[in-house]
CHARMM internal coordinates of N, CA and C (Angstrom, degrees):
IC EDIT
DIST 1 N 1 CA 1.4436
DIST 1 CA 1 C 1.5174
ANGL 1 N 1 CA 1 C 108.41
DIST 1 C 2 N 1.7289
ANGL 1 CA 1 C 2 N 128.02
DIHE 1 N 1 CA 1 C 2 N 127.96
DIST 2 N 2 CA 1.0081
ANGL 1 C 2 N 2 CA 105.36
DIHE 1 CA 1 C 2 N 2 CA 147.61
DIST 2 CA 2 C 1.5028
ANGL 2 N 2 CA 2 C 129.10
DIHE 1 C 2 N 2 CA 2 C -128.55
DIST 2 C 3 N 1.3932
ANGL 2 CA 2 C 3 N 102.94
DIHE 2 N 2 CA 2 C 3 N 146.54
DIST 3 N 3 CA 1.6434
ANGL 2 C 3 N 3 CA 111.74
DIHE 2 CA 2 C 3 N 3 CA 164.53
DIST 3 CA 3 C 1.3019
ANGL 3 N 3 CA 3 C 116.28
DIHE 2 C 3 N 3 CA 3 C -49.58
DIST 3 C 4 N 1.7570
ANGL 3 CA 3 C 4 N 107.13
DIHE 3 N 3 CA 3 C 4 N 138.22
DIST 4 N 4 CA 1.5403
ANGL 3 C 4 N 4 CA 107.10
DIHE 3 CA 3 C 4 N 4 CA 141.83
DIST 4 CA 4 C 1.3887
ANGL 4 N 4 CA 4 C 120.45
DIHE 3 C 4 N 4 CA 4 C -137.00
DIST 4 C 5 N 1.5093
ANGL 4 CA 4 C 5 N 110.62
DIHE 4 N 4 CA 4 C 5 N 154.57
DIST 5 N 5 CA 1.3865
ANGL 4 C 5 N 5 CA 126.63
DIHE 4 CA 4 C 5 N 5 CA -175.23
DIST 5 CA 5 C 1.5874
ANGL 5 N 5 CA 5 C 104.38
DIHE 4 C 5 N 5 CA 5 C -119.70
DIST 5 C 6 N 1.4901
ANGL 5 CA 5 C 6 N 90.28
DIHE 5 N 5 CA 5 C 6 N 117.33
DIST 6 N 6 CA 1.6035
ANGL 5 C 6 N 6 CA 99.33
DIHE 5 CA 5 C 6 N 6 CA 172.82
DIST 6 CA 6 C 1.7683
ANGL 6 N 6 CA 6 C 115.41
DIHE 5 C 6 N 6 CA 6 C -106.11
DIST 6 C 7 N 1.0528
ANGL 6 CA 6 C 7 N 137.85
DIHE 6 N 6 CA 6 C 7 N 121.59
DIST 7 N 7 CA 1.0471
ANGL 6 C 7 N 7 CA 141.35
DIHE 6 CA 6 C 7 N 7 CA 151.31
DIST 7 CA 7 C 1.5667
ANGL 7 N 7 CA 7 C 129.02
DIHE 6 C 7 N 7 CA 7 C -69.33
DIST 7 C 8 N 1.4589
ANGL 7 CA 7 C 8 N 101.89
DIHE 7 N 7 CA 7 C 8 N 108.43
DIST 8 N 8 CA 1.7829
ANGL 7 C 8 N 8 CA 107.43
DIHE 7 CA 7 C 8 N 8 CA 166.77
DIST 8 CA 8 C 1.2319
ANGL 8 N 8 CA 8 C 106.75
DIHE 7 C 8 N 8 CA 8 C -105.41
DIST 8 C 9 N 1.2916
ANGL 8 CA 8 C 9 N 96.97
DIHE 8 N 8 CA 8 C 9 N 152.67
DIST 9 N 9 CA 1.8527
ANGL 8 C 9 N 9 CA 124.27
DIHE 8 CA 8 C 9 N 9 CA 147.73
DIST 9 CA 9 C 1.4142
ANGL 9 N 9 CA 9 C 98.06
DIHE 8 C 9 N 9 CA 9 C -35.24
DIST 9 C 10 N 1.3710
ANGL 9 CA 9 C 10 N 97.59
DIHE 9 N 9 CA 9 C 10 N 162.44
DIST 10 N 10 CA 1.8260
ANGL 9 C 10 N 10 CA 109.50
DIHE 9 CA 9 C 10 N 10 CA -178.43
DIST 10 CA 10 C 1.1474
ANGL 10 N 10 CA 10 C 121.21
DIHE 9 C 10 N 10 CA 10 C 3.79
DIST 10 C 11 N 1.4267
ANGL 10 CA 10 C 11 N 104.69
DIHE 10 N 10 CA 10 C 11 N -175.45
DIST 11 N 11 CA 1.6059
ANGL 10 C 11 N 11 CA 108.14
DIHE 10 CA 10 C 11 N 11 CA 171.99
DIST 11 CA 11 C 1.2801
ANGL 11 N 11 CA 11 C 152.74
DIHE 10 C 11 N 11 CA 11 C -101.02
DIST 11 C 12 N 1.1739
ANGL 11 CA 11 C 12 N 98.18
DIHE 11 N 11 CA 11 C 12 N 106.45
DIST 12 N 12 CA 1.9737
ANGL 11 C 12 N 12 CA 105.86
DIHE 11 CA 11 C 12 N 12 CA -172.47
DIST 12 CA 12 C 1.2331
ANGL 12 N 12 CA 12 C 132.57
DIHE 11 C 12 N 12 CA 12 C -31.89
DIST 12 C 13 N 0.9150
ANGL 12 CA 12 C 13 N 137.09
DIHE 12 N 12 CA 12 C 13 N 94.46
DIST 13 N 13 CA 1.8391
ANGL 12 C 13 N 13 CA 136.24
DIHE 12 CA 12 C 13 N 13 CA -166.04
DIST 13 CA 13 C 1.4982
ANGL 13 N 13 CA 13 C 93.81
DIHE 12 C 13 N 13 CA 13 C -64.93
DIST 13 C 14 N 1.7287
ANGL 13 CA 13 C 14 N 89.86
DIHE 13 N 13 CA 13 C 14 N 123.67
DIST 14 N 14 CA 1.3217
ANGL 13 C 14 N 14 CA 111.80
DIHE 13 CA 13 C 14 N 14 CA 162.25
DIST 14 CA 14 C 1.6170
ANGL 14 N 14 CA 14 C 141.71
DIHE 13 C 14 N 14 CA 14 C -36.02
DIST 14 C 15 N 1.3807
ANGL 14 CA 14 C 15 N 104.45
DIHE 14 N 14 CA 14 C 15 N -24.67
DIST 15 N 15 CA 1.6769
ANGL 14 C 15 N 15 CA 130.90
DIHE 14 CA 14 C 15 N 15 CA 153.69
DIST 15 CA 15 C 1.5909
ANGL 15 N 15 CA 15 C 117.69
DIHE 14 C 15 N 15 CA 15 C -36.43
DIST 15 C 16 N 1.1381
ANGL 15 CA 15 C 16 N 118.31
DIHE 15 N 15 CA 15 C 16 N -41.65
DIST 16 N 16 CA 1.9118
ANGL 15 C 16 N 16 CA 148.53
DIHE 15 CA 15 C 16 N 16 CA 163.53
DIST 16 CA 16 C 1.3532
ANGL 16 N 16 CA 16 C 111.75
DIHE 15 C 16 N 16 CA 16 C -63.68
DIST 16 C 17 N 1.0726
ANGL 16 CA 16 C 17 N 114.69
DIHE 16 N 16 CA 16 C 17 N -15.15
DIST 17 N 17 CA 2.2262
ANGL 16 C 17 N 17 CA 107.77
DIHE 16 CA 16 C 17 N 17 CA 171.27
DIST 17 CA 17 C 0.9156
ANGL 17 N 17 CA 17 C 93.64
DIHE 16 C 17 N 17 CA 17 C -76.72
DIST 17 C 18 N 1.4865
ANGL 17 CA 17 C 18 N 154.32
DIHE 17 N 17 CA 17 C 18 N -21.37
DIST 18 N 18 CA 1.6271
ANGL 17 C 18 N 18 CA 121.48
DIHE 17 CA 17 C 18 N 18 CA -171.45
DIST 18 CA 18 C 1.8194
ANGL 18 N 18 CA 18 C 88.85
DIHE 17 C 18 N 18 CA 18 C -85.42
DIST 18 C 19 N 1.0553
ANGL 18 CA 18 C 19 N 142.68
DIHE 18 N 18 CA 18 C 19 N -53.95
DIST 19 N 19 CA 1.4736
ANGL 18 C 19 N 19 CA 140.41
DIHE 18 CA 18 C 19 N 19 CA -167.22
DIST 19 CA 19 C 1.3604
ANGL 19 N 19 CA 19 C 102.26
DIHE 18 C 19 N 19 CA 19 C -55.82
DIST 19 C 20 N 1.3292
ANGL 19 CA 19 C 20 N 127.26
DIHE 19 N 19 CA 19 C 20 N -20.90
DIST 20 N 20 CA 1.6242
ANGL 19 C 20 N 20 CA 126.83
DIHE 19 CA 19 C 20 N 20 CA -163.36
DIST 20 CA 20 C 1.9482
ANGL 20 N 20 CA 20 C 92.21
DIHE 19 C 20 N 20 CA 20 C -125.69
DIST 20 C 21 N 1.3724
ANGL 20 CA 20 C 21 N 96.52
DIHE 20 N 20 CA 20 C 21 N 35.68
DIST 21 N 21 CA 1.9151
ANGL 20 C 21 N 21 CA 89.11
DIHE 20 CA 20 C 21 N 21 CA -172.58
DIST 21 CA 21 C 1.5581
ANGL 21 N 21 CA 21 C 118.20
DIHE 20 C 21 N 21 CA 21 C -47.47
DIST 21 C 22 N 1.6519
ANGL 21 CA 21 C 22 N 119.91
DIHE 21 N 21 CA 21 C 22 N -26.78
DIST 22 N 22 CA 1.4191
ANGL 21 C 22 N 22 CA 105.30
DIHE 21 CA 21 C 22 N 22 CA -176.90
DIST 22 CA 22 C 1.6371
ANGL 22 N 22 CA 22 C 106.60
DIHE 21 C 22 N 22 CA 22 C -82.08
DIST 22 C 23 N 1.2757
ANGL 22 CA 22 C 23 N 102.41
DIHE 22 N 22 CA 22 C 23 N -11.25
DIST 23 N 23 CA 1.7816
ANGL 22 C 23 N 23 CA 85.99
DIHE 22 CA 22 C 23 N 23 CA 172.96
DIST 23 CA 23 C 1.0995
ANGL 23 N 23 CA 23 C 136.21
DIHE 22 C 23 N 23 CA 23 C -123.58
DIST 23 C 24 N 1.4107
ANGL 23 CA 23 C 24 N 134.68
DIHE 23 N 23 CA 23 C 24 N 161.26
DIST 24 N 24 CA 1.7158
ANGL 23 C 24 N 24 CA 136.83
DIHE 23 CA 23 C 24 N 24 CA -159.67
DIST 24 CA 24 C 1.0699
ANGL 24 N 24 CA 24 C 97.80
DIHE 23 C 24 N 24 CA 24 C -84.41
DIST 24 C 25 N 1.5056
ANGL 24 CA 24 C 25 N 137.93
DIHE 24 N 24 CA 24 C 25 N 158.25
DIST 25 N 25 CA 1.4945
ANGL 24 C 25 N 25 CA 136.88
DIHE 24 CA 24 C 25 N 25 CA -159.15
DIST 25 CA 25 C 1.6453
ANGL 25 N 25 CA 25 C 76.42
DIHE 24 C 25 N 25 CA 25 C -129.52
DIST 25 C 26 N 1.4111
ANGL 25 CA 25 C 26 N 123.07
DIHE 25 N 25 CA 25 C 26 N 127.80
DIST 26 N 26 CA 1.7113
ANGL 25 C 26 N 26 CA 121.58
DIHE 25 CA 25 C 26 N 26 CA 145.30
DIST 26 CA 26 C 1.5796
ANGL 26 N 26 CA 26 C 117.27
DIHE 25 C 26 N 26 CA 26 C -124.24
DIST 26 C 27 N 1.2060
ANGL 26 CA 26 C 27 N 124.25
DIHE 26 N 26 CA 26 C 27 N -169.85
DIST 27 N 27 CA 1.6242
ANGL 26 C 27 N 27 CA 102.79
DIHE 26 CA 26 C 27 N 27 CA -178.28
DIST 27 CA 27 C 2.0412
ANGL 27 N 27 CA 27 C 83.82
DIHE 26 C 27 N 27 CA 27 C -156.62
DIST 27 C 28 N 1.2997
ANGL 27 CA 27 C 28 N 83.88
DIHE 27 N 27 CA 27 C 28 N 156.99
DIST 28 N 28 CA 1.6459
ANGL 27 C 28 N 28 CA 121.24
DIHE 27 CA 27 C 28 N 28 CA -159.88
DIST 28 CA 28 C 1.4481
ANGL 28 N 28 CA 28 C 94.06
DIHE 27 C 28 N 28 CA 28 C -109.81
DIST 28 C 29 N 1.4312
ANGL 28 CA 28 C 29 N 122.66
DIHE 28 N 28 CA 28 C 29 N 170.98
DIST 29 N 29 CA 1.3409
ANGL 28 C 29 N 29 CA 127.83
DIHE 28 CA 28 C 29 N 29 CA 173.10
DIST 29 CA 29 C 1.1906
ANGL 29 N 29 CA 29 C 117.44
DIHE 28 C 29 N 29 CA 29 C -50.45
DIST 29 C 30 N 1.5218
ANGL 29 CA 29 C 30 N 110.49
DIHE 29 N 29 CA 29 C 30 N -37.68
DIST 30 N 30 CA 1.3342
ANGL 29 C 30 N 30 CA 114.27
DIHE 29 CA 29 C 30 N 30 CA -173.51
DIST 30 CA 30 C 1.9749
ANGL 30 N 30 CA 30 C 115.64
DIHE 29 C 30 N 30 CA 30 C -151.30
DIST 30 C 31 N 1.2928
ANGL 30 CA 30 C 31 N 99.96
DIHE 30 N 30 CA 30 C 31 N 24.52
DIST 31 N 31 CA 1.7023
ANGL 30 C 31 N 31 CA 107.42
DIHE 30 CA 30 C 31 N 31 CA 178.51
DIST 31 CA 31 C 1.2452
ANGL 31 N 31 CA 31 C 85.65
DIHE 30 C 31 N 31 CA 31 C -150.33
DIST 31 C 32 N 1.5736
ANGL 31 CA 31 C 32 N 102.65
DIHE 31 N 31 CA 31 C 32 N -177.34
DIST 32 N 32 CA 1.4956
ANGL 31 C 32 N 32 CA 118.15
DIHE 31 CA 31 C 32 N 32 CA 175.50
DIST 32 CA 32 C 1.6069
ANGL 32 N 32 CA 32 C 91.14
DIHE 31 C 32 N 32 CA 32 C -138.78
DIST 32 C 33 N 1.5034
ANGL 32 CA 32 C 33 N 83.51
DIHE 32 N 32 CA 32 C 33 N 148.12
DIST 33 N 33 CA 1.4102
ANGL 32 C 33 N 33 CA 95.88
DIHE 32 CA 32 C 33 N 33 CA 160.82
DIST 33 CA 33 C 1.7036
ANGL 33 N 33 CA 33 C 145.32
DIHE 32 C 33 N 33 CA 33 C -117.36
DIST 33 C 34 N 1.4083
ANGL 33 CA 33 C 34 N 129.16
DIHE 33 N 33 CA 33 C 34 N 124.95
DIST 34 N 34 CA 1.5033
ANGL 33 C 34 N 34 CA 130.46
DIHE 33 CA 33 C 34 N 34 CA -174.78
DIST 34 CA 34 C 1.3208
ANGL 34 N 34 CA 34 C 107.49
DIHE 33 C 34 N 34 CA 34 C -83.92
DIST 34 C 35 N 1.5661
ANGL 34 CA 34 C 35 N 119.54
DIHE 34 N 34 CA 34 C 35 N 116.84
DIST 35 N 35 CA 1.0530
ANGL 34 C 35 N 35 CA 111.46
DIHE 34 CA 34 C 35 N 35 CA 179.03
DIST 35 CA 35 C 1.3639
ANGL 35 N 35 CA 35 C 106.06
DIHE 34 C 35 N 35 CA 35 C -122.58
DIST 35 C 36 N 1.7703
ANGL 35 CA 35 C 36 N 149.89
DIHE 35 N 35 CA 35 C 36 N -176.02
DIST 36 N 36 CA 0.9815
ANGL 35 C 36 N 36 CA 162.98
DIHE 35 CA 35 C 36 N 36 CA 178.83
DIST 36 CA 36 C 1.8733
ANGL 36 N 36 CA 36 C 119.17
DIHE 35 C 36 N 36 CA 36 C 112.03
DIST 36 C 37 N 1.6611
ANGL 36 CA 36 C 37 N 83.19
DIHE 36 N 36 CA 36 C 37 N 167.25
DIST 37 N 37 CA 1.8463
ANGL 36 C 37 N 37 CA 89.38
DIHE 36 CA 36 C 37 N 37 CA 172.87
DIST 37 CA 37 C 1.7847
ANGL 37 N 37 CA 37 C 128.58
DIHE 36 C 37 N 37 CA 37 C -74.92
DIST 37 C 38 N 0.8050
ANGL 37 CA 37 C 38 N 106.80
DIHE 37 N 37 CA 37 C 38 N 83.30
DIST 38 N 38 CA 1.7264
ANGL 37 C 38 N 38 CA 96.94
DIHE 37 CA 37 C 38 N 38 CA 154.75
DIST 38 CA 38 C 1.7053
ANGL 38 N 38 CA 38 C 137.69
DIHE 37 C 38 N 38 CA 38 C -66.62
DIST 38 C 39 N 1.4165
ANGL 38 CA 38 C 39 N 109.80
DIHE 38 N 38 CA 38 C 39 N 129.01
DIST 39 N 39 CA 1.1850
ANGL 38 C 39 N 39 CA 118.39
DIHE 38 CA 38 C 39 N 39 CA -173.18
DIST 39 CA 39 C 1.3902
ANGL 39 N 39 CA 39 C 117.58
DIHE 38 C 39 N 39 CA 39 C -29.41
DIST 39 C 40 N 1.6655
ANGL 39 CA 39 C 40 N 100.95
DIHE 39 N 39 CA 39 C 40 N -63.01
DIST 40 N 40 CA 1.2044
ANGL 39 C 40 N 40 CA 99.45
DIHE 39 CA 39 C 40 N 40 CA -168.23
DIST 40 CA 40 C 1.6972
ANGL 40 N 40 CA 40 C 113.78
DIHE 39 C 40 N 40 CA 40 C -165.63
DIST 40 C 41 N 1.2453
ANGL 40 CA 40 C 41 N 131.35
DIHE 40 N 40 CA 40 C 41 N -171.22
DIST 41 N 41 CA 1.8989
ANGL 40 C 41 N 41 CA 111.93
DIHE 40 CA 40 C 41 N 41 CA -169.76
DIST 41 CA 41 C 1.5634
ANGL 41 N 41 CA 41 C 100.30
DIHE 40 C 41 N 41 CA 41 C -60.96
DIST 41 C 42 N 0.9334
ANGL 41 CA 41 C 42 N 122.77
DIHE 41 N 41 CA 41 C 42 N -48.92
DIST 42 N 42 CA 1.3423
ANGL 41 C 42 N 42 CA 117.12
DIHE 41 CA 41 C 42 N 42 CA -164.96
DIST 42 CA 42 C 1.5861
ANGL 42 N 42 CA 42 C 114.64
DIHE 41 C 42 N 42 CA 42 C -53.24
DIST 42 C 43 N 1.4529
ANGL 42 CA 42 C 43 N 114.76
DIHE 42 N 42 CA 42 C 43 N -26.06
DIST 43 N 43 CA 1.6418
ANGL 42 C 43 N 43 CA 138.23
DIHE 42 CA 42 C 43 N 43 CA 163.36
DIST 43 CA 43 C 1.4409
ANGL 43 N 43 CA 43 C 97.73
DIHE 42 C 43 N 43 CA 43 C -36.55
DIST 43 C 44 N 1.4682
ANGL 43 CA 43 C 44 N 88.25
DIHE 43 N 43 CA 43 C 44 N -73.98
DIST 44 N 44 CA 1.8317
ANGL 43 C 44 N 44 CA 125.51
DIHE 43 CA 43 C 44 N 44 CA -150.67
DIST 44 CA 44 C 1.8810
ANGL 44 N 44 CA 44 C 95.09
DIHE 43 C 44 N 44 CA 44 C -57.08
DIST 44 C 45 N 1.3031
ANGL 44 CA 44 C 45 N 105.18
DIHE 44 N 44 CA 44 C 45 N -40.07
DIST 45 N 45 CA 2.0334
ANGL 44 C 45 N 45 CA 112.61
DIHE 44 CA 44 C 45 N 45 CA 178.24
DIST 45 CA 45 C 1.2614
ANGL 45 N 45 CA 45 C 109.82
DIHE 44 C 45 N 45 CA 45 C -74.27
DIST 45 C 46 N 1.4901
ANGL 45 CA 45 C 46 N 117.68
DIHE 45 N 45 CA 45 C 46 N -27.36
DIST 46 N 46 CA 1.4975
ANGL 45 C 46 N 46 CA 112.44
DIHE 45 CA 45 C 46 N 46 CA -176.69
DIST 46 CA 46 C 1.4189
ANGL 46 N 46 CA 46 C 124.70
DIHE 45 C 46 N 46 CA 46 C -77.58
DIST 46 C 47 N 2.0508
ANGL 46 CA 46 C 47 N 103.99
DIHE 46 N 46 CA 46 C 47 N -33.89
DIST 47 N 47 CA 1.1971
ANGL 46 C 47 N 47 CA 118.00
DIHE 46 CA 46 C 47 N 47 CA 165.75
DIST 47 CA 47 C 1.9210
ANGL 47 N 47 CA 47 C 117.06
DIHE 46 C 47 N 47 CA 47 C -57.88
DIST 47 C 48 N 1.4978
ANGL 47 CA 47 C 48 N 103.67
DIHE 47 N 47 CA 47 C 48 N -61.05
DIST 48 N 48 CA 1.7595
ANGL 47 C 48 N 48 CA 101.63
DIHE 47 CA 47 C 48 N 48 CA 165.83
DIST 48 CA 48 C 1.3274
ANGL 48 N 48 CA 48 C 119.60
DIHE 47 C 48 N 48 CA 48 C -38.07
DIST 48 C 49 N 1.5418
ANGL 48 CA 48 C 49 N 106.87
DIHE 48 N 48 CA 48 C 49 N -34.49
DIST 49 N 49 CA 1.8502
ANGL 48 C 49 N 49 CA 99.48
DIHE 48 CA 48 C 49 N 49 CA -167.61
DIST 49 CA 49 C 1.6668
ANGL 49 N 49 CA 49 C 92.91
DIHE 48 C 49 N 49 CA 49 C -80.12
DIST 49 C 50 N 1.0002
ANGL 49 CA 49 C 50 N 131.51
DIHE 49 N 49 CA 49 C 50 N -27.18
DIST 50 N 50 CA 1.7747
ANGL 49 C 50 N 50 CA 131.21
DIHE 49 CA 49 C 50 N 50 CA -177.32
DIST 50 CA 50 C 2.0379
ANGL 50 N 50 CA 50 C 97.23
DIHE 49 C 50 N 50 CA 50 C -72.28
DIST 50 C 51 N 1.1568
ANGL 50 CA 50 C 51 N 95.95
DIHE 50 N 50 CA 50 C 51 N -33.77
DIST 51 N 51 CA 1.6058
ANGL 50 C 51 N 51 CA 89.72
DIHE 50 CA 50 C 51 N 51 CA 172.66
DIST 51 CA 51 C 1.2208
ANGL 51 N 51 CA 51 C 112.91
DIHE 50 C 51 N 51 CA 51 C -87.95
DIST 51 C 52 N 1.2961
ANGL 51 CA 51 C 52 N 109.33
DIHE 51 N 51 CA 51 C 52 N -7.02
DIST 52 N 52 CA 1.8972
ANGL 51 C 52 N 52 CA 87.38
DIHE 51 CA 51 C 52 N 52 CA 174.49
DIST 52 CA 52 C 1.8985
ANGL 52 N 52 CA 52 C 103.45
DIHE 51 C 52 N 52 CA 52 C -102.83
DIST 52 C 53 N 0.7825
ANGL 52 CA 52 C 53 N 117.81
DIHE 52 N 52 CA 52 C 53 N -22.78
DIST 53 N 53 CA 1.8816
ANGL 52 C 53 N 53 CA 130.30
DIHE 52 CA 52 C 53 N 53 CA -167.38
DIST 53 CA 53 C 1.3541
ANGL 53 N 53 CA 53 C 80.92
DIHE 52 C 53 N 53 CA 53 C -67.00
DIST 53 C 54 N 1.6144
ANGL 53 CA 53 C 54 N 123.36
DIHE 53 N 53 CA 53 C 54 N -52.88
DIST 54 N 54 CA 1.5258
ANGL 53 C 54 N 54 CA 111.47
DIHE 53 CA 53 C 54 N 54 CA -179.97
DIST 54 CA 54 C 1.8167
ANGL 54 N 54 CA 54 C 119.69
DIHE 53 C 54 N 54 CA 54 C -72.17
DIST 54 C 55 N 1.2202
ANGL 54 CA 54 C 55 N 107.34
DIHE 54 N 54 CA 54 C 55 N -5.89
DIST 55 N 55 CA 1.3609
ANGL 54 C 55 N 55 CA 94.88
DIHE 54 CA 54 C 55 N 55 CA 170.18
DIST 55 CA 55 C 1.6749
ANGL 55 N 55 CA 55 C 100.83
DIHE 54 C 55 N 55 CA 55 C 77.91
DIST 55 C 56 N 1.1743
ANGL 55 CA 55 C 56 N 120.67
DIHE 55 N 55 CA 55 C 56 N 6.70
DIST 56 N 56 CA 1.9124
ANGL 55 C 56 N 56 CA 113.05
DIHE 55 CA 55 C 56 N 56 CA 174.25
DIST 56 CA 56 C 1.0759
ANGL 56 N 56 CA 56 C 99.39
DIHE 55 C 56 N 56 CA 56 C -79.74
DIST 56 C 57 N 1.5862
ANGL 56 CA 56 C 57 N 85.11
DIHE 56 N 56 CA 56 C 57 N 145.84
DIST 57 N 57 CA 1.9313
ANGL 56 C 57 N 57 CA 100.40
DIHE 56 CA 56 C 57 N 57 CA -172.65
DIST 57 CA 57 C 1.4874
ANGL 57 N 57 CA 57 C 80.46
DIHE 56 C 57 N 57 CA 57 C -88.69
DIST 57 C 58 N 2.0848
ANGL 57 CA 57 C 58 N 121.68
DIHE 57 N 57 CA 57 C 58 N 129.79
DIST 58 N 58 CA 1.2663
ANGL 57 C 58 N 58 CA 139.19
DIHE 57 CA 57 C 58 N 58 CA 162.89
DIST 58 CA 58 C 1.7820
ANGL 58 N 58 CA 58 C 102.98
DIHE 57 C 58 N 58 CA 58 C -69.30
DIST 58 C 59 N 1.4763
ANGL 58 CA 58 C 59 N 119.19
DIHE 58 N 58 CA 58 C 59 N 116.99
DIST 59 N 59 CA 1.3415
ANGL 58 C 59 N 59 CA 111.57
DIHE 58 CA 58 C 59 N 59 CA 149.23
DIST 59 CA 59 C 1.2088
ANGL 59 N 59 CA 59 C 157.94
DIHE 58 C 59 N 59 CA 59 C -95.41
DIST 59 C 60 N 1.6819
ANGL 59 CA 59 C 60 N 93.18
DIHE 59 N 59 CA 59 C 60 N -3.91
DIST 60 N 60 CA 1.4389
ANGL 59 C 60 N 60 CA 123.63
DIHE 59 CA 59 C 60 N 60 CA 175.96
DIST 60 CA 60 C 1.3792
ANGL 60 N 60 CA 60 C 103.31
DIHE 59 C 60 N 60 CA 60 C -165.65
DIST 60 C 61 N 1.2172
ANGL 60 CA 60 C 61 N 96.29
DIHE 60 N 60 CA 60 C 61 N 172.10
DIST 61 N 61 CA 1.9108
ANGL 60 C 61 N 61 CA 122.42
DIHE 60 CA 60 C 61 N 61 CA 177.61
DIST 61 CA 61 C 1.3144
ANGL 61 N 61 CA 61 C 109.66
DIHE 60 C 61 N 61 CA 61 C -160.15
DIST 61 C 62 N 0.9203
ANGL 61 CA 61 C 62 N 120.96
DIHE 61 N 61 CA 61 C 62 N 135.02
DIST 62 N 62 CA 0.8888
ANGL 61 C 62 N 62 CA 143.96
DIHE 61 CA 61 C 62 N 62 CA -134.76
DIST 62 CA 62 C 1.9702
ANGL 62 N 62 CA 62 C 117.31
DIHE 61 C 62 N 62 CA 62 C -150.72
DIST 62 C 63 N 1.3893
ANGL 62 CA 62 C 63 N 127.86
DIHE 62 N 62 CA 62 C 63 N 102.76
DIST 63 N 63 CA 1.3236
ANGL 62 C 63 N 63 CA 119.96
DIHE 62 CA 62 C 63 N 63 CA -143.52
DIST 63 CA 63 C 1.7371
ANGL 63 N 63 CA 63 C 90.05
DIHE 62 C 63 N 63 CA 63 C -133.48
DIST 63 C 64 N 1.7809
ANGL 63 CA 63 C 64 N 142.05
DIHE 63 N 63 CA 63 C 64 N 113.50
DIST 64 N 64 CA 1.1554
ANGL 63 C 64 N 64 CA 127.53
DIHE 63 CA 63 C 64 N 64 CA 155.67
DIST 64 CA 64 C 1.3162
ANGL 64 N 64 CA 64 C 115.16
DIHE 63 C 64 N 64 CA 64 C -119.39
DIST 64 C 65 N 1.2761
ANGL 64 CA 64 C 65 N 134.17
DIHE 64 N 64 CA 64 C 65 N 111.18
DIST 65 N 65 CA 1.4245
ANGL 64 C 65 N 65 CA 132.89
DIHE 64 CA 64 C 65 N 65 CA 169.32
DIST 65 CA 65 C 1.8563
ANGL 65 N 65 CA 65 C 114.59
DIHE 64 C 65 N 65 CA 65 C -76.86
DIST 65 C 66 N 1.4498
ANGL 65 CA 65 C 66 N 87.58
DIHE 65 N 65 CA 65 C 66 N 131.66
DIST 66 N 66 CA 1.5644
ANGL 65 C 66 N 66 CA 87.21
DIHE 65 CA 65 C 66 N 66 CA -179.55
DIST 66 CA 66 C 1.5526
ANGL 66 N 66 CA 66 C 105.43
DIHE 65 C 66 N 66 CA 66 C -125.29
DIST 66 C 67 N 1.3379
ANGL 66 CA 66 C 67 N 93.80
DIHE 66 N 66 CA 66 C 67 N 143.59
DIST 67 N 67 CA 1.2930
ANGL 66 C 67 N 67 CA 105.31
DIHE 66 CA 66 C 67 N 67 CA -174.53
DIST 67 CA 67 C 1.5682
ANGL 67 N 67 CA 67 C 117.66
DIHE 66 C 67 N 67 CA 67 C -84.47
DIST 67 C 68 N 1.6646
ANGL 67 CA 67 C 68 N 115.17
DIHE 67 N 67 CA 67 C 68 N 105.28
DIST 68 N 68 CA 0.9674
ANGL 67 C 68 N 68 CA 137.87
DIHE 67 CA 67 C 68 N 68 CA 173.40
DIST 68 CA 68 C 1.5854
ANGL 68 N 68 CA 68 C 100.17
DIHE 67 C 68 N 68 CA 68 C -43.15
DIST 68 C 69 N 1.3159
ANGL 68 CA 68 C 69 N 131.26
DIHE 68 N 68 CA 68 C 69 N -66.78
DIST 69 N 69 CA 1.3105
ANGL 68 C 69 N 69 CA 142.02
DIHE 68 CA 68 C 69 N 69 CA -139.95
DIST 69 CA 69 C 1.6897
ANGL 69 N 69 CA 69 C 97.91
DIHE 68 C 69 N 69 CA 69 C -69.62
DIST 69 C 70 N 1.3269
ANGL 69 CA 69 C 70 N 115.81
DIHE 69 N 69 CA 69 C 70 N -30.90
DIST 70 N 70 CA 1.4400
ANGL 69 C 70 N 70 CA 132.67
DIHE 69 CA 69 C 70 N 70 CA -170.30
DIST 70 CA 70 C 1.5580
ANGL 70 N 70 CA 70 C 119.21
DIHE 69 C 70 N 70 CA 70 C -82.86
DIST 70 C 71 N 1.1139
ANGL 70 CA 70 C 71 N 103.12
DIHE 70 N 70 CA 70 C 71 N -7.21
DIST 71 N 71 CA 1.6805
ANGL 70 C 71 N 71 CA 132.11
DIHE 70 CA 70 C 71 N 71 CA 168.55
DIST 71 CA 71 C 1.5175
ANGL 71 N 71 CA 71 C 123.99
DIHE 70 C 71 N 71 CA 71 C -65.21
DIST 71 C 72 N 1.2430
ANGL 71 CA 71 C 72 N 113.97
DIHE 71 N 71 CA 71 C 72 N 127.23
DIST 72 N 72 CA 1.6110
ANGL 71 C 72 N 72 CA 91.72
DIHE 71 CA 71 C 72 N 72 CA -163.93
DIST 72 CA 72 C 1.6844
ANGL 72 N 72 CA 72 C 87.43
DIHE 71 C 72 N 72 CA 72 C -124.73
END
COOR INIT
IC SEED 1 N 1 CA 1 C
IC BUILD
């Protein structure tokens, strides 16, 4: 499975989790952050294209694969 963490500029009104449903909305001093698993790239392109239609300036990305198999 992997996570991603996107970093925006300011803060995203909470109104935007249903459009961003696979991910948890939290907020930073001064960005917010999208976090959760996407299936797969085509996930990961659909989420960017929702960040660009909105015009948020992206400040990070953020990519961790965890190893399912290593799970006990």
């Amino acid at each position: 499975m992997t996570i991603y963490e996107f970093h925006i500029q300011g803060h995203l009104d909470q109104h935007w989790s249903a459009w961003f449903e696979e991910l948890t909305i939290t907020y930073q001093e001064d960005y917010t952050v999208l976090r959760g698993p996407l299936a797969d790239e085509a996930a990961l392109h659909g989420v960017l294209i929702k960040i660009r239609d909105l015009a948020l300036p992206l400040l990070a990305l953020k990519r961790e694969d965890l190893d399912v198999s290593r799970q006990s």
